[in-house]
C-alpha positions as CSV (number, residue, x, y, z in Angstrom):
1,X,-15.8,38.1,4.6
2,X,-18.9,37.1,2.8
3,X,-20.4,40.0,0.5
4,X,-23.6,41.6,1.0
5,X,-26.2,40.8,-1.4
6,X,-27.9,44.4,-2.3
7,X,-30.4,42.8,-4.4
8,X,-34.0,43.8,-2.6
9,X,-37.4,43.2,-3.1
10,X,-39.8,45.5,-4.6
11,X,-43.7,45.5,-4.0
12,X,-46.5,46.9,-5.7
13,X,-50.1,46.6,-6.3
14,X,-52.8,46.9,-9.1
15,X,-56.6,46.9,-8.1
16,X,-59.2,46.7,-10.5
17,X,-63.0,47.4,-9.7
18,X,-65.6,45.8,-12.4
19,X,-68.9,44.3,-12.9
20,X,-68.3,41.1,-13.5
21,X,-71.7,40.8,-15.6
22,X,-71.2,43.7,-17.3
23,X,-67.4,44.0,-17.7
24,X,-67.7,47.8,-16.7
25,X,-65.0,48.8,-15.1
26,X,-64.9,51.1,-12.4
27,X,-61.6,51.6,-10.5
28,X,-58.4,50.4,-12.5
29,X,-55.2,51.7,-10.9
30,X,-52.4,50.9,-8.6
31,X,-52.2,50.9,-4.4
32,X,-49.9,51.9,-2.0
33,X,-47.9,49.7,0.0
34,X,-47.4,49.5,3.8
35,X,-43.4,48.2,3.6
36,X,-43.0,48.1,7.8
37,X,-46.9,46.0,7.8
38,X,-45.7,44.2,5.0
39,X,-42.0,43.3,6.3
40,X,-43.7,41.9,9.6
41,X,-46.6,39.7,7.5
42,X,-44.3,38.6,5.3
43,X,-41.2,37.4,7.9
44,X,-44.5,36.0,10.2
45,X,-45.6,34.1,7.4
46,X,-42.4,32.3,6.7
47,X,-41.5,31.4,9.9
48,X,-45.4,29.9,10.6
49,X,-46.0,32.4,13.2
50,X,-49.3,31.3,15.1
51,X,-49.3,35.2,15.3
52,X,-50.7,35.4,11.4
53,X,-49.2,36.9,9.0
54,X,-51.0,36.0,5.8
55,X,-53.8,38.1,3.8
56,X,-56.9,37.4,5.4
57,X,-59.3,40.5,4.6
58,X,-60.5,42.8,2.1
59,X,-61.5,45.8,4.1
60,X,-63.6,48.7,2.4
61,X,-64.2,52.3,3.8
62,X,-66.0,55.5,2.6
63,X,-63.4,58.1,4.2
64,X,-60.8,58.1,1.5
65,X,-62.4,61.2,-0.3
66,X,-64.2,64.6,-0.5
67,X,-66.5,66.0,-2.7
68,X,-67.1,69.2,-2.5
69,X,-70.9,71.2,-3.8
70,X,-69.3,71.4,-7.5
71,X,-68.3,68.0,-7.4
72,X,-64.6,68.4,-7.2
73,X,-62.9,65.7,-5.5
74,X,-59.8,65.5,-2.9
75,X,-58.1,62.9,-2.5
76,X,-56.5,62.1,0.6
77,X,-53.1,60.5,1.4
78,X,-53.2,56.7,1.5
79,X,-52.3,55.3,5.0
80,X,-48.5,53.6,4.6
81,X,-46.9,54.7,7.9
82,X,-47.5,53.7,11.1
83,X,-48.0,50.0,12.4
84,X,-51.1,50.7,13.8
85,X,-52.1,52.3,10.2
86,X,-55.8,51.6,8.9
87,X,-58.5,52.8,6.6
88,X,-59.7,56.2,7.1
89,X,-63.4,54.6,7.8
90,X,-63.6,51.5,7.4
91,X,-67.4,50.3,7.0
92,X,-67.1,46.7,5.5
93,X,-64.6,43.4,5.7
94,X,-64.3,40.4,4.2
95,X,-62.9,37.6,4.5
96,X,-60.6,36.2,1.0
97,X,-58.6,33.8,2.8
98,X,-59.5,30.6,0.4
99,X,-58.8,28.2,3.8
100,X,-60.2,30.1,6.3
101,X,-63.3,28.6,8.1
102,X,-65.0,32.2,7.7
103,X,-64.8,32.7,4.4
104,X,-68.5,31.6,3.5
105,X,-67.7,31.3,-0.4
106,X,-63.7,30.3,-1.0
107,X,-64.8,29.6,-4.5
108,X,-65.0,33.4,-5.4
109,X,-63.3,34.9,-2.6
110,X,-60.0,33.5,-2.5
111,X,-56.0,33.9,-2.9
112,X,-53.5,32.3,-5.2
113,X,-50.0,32.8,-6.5
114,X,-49.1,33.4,-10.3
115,X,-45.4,32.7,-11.2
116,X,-44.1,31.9,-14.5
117,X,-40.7,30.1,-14.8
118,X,-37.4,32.3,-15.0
119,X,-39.1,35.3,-14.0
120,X,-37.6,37.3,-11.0
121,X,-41.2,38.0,-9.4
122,X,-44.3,36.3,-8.0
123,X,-47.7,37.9,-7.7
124,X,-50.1,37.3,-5.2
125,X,-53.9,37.6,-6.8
126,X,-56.7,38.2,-4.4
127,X,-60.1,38.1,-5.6
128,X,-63.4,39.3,-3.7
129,X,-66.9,39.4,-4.9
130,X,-69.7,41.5,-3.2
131,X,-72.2,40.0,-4.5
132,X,-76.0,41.4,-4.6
133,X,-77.3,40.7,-0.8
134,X,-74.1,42.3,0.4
135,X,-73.4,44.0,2.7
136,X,-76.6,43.8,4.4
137,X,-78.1,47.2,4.8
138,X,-76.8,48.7,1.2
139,X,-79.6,51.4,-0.7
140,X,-81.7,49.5,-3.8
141,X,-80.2,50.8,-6.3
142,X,-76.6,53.0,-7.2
143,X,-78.4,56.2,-7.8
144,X,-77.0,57.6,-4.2
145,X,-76.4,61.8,-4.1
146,X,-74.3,61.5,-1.2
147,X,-70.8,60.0,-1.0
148,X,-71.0,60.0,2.2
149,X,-73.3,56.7,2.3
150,X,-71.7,53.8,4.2
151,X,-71.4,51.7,1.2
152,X,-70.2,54.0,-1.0
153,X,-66.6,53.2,-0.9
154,X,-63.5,55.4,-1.7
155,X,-61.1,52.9,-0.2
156,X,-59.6,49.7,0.6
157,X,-56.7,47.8,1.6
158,X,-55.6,44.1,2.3
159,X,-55.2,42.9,5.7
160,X,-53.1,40.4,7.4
161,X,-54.7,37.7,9.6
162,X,-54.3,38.1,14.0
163,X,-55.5,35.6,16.2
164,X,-55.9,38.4,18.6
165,X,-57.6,41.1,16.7
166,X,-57.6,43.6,14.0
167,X,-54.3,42.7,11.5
168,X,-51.8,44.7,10.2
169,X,-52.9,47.2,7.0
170,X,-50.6,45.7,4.2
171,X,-51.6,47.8,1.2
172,X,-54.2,50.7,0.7
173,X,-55.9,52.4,-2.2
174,X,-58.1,55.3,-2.4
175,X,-60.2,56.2,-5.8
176,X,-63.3,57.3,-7.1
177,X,-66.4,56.8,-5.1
178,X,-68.3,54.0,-6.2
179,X,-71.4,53.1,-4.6
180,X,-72.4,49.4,-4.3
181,X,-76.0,48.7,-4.2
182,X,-78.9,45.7,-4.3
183,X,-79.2,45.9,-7.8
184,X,-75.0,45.6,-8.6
185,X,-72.7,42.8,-8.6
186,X,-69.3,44.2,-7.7
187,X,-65.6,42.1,-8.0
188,X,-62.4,43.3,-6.9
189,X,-58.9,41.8,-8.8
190,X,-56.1,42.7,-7.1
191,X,-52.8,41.8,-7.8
192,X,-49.6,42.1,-5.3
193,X,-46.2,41.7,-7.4
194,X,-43.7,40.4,-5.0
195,X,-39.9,41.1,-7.4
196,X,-36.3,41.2,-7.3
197,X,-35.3,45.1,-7.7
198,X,-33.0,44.2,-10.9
199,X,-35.4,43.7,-14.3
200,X,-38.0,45.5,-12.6
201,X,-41.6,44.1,-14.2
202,X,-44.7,46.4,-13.7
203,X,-47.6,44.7,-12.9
């Protein structure tokens, strides 16, 4: 009888929030990850599923937090259960699939994969630049007193490409409020470490 091999993969995920002008940084932390959303991208993806599978969106959402009148804020619990899991609000998408038809600039919204040689993990980058017209309908300038605003985000998460619909939530991430605005450029790095559960390698 053939032995099992107990090796496993581990996931994790690292966003970080910036002007790219500027440098300022916003949001630098790490994400949660949907492992039963994940599992099903993943397996989809290598077997060429014409269901989808691969990262398609960035999706953005305001509902992640609340402040209350002093200013204190509470964070709520990041969405990693369910299949049908997805951002609290979500009030923005776009598209970082680098090949995808809809992606309008694939030059600054894009994937790629970073592995170095003899190293037991892979990481998946995804990069996504509002840039200053978007989204259409944001305030002038990032001097908002309420966090309630539909463009002041408190969350995000990768999403898989469907066909059909709405894809699977893969990863999600809740933070600070940060408002974006006419007058800001904002980028978002985020980093997906794919590794083998022995020599862990934080990412």
């Amino acid at each position: 009888m053939q032995g099992k091999d107990l090796t496993g993969i581990h996931i994790e995920g690292h966003i970080k929030i910036y002007d790219p002008l500027s440098q300022e940084v916003f949001i630098n932390k790490r994400n949660a990850i949907h492992y039963e959303n994940m599992s099903i991208a993943l397996a989809q993806t290598m077997a060429n599923s014409t269901k989808g599978g691969t990262v398609y969106q960035m999706a953005f959402g305001n509902g992640g937090t609340a402040v209350d009148p002093t200013g204190i804020i509470t964070y709520l619990t990041p969405n990693s259960s369910g299949s049908n899991a997805s951002l609290y609000n979500q009030t923005y998408a776009k598209v970082v699939d680098g090949q995808s038809s809809n992606n309008a600039d694939p030059t600054r919204n894009y994937l790629e994969t970073r592995h170095v040689t003899g190293t037991n993990y892979t990481d998946l980058f995804v990069t996504c630049l509002l840039d200053y017209g978007e989204p259409s309908g944001q305030q002038a300038f990032d001097n908002s007193t309420s966090t309630n605003d539909t463009f002041v985000f408190d969350e995000l998460g990768l999403v898989s490409y469907n066909p059909n619909g709405t894809g699977l939530l893969l990863t999600h991430v809740i933070f600070n409020p940060v408002q974006k605005s006419l007058n800001r450029l904002i980028q978002i790095d985020y980093t997906v470490r794919i590794q083998s559960l022995t020599g862990l390698a934080g990412v």
